[in-house]
C-alpha positions in Angstrom: 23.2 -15.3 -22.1 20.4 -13.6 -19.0 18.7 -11.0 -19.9 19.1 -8.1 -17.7 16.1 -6.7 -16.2 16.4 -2.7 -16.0 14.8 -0.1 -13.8 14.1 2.4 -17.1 11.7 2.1 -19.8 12.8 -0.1 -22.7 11.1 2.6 -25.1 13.0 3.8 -28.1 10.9 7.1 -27.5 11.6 7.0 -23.9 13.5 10.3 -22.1 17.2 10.3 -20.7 17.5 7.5 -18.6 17.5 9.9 -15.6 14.5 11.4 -16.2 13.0 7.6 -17.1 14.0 5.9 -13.8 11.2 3.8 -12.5 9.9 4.6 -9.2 6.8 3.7 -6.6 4.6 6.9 -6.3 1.6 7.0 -3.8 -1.6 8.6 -5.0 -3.9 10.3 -2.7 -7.2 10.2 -5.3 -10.4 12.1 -3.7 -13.3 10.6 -5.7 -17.3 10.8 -5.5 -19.1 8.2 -3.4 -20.9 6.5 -6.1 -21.2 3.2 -7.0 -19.1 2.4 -9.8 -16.4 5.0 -9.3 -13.8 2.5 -7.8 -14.4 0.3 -10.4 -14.2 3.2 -13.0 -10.3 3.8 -11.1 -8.9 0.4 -11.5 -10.3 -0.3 -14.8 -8.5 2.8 -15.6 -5.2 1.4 -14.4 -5.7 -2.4 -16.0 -6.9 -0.9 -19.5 -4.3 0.8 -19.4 -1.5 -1.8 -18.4 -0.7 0.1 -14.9 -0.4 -1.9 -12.0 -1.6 -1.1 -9.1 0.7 -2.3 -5.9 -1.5 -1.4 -2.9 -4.8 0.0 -2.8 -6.9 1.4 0.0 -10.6 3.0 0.3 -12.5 4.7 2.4 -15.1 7.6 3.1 -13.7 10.7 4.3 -16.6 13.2 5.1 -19.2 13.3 7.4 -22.0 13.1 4.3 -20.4 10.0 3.2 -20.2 12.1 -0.4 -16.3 12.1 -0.6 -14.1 8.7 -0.8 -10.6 9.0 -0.3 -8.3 6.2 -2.4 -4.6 5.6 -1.8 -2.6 4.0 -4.9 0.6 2.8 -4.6 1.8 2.5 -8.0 5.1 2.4 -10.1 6.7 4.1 -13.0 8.6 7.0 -14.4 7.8 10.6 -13.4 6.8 11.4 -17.4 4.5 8.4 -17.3 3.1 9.2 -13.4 2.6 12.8 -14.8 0.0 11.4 -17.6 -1.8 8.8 -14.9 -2.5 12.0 -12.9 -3.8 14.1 -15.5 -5.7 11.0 -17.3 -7.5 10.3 -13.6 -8.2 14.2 -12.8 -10.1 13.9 -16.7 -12.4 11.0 -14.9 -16.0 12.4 -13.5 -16.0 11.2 -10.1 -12.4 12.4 -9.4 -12.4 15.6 -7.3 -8.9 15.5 -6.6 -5.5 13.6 -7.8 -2.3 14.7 -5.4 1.0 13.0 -5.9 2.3 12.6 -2.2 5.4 11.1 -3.4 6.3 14.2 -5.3 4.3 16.6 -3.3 6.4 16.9 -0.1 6.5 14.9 3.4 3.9 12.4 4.1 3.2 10.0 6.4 2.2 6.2 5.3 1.1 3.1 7.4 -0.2 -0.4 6.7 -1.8 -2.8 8.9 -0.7 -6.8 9.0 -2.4 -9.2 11.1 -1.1 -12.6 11.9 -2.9 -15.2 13.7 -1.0 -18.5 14.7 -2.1 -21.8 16.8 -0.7 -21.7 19.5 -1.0 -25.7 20.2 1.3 -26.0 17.0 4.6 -23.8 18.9 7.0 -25.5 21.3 7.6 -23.2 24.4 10.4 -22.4 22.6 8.9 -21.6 19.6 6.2 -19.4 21.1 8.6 -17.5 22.7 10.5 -17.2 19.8 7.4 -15.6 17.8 6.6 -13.3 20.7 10.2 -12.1 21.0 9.3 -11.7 16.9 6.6 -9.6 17.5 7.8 -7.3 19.9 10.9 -6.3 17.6 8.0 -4.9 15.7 6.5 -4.0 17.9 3.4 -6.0 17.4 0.3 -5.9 20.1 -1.7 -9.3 21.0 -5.5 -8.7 19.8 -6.8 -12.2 20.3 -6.1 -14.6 22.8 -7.1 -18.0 23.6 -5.5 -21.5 24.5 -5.3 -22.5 21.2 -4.8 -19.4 19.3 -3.0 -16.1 19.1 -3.7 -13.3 16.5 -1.1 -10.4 16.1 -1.7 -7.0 14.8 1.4 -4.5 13.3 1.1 -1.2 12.2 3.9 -0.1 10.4 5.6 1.4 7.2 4.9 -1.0 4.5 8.5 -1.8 4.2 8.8 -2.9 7.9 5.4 -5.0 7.2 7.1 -6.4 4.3 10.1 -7.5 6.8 7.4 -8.2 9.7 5.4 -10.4 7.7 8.6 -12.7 6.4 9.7 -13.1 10.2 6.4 -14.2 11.2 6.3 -16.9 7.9 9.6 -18.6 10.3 6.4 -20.1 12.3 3.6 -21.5 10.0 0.8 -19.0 10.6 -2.7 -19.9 9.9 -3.3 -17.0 8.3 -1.8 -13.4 7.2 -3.9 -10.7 6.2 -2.0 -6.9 5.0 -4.3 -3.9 4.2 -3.0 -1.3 1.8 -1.5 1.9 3.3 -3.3 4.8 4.5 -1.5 8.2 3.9 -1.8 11.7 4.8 0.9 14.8 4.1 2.7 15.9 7.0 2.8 19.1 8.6 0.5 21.6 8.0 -0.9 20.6 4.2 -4.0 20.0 3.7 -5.4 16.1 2.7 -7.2 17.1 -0.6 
């Protein structure tokens, strides 16, 4: 007999199923520029048994007193409900926003792909530049013997971009984690 693997929480205290459905949520976390505070973030997720699916950091202000963390992360609303409130508790945390829940927002990740270029028939180069442009994928680095790629996407299309270009033994793939803002007119806090 398989055991079936189940997109709600196996809890025995766990809400109706519907309100229990696990799903990915992206945090937008504003946090103090201090050494320490990222750490302070992901040890909160780990001690906690959280995962953490992408993660992304950078300063926001001109003072370089404001960082500004993107989280994708997964689970039910209930339990993304008690991650916000547990982060907006931690000192360096100015600001926790649910973009997931909060309205419109617009996400992107960033892959690069470098391949040798003395490896590829002619048909196979062609084959990966034909690859690329469905992605629409720009050349960043040129030479004879190499050929690096760069994608910016959605990170589902990255997902699909980075599986077409595994077709032709890349040297190397790197993925950032996304970078995400609301649309419209909201403000980024």
């Amino acid at each position: 007999m398989t055991k079936q693997t189940s997109n709600y929480s196996q809890s025995v205290y766990a809400p109706a199923p519907e309100a229990d459905r696990i799903k990915t949520h992206t945090l937008s976390i504003l946090v103090e520029n201090q050494p320490g505070a990222l750490s302070k973030i992901i040890g909160f997720f780990t001690g906690r048994g959280y995962n953490i699916d992408a993660l992304s950091v950078a300063e926001t202000d001109q003072n370089s007193s404001l960082s500004r963390t993107i989280i994708t992360t997964s689970g039910a609303d209930i339990v993304l409900e008690l991650i916000k409130a547990q982060l907006e508790s931690l000192i360096q945390v100015r600001s926790v926003k649910d973009l997931t829940v909060s309205g419109p927002f617009i996400a992107r990740e960033v892959a690069l792909a470098k391949f040798s270029l003395t490896a590829l028939s002619d048909g196979d180069r062609t084959a990966l530049e034909d690859a690329a442009d469905d992605f629409e994928a720009r050349v960043i680095s040129k030479t004879q013997k190499v050929i690096v790629f760069e994608c910016v996407n959605t990170a589902e299309q990255i997902e699909k971009f980075v599986t077409r270009m595994r077709r032709f033994s890349p040297l190397g793939i790197s993925r950032s984690g996304i970078a995400a803002v609301p649309s419209g007119s909201a403000p980024s806090r």
